[in-house]
C-alpha positions as CSV (number, residue, x, y, z in Angstrom):
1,X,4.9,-1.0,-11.9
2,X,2.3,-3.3,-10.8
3,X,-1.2,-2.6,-12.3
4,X,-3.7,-2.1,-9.6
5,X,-7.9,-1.9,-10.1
6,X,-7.3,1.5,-7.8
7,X,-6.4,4.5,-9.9
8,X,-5.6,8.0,-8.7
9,X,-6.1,10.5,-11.4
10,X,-5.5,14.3,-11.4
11,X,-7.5,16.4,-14.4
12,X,-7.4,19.6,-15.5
13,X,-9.5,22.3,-16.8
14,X,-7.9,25.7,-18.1
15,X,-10.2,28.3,-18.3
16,X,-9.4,31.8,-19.7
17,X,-9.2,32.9,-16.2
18,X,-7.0,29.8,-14.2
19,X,-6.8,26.4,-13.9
20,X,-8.2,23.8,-12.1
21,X,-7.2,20.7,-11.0
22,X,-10.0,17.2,-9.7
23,X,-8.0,14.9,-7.8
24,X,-10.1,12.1,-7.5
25,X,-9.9,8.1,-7.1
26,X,-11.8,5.1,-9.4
27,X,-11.9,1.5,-9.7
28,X,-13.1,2.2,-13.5
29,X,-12.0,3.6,-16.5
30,X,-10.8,7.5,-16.1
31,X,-12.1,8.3,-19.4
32,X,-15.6,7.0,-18.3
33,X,-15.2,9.5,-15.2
34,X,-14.5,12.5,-17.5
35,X,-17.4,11.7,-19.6
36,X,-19.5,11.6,-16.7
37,X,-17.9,15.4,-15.4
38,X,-17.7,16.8,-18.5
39,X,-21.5,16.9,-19.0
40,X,-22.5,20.4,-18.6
41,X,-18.7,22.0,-17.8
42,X,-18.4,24.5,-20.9
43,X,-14.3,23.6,-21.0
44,X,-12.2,20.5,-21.9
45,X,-11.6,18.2,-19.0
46,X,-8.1,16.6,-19.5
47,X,-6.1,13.9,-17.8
48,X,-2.4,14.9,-16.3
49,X,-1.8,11.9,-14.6
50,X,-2.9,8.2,-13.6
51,X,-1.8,6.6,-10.6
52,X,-2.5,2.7,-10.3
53,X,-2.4,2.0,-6.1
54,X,-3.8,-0.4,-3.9
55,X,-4.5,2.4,-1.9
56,X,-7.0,4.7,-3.8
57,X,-9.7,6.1,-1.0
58,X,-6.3,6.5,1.5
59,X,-4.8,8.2,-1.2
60,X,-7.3,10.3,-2.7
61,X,-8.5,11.6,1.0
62,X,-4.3,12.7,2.2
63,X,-3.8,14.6,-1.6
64,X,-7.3,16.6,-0.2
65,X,-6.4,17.5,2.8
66,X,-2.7,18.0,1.8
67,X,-4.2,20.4,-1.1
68,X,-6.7,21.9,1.3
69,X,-5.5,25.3,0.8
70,X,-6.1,25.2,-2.8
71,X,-9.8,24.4,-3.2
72,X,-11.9,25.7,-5.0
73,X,-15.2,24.0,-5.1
74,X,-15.8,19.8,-4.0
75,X,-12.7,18.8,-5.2
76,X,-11.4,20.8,-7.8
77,X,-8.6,22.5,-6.9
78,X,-6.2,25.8,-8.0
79,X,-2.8,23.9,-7.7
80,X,0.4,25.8,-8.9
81,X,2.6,23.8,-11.9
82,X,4.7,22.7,-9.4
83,X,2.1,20.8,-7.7
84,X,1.2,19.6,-11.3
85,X,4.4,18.1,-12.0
86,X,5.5,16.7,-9.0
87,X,1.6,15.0,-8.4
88,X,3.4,11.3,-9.3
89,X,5.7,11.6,-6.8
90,X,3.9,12.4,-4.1
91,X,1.2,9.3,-4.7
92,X,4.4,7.6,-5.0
93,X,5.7,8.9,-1.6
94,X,2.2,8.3,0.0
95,X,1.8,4.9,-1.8
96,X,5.2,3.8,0.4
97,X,4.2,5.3,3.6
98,X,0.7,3.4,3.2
99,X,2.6,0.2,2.3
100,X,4.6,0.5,5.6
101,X,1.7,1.1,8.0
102,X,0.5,-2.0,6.2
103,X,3.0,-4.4,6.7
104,X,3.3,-2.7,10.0
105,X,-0.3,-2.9,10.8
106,X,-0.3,0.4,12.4
């Protein structure tokens, strides 16, 4: 796959009581990004998944809205594993559509 500057990442906290999931979009490093959340969050922020796009804000703002129903706070959200799992995919799948309407210019 093409390296892109845009990167779509999904991170995870577990806590004793759930987990929760930040779906967020950089140009930079992710590790720099947890650094910068994991001041004053008492658990271990972990990276699931990196998605390189040339797409990242598109991207970023469909997951939120498509995970709507799941927030919890900003964007940190309480996603089932299935969700988890299947989070390539779908940037994937939205990374094609966004291509398309691109090419399109729709």
């Amino acid at each position: 796959m093409k390296k892109y500057e845009n990167k779509i990442y999904l991170l995870k906290i577990d806590t004793p009581d759930c987990r929760l999931y930040k779906i967020g979009s950089t140009k930079g490093s992710v590790n720099e990004r947890i650094k910068s959340l994991q001041t004053g969050c008492p658990y271990e922020i972990r990276i699931v998944e990196v998605y390189d796009t040339k797409h990242g804000q598109t991207i970023e703002r469909t997951l939120h809205n498509r995970y709507n129903h799941f927030k919890t706070y900003g964007e940190w959200f309480s996603l089932s594993i299935l969700e988890e799992v299947g989070f390539l995919q779908t940037c994937q799948k939205l990374e094609e559509c966004n291509n398309i309407l691109e090419k399109n210019k729709l």
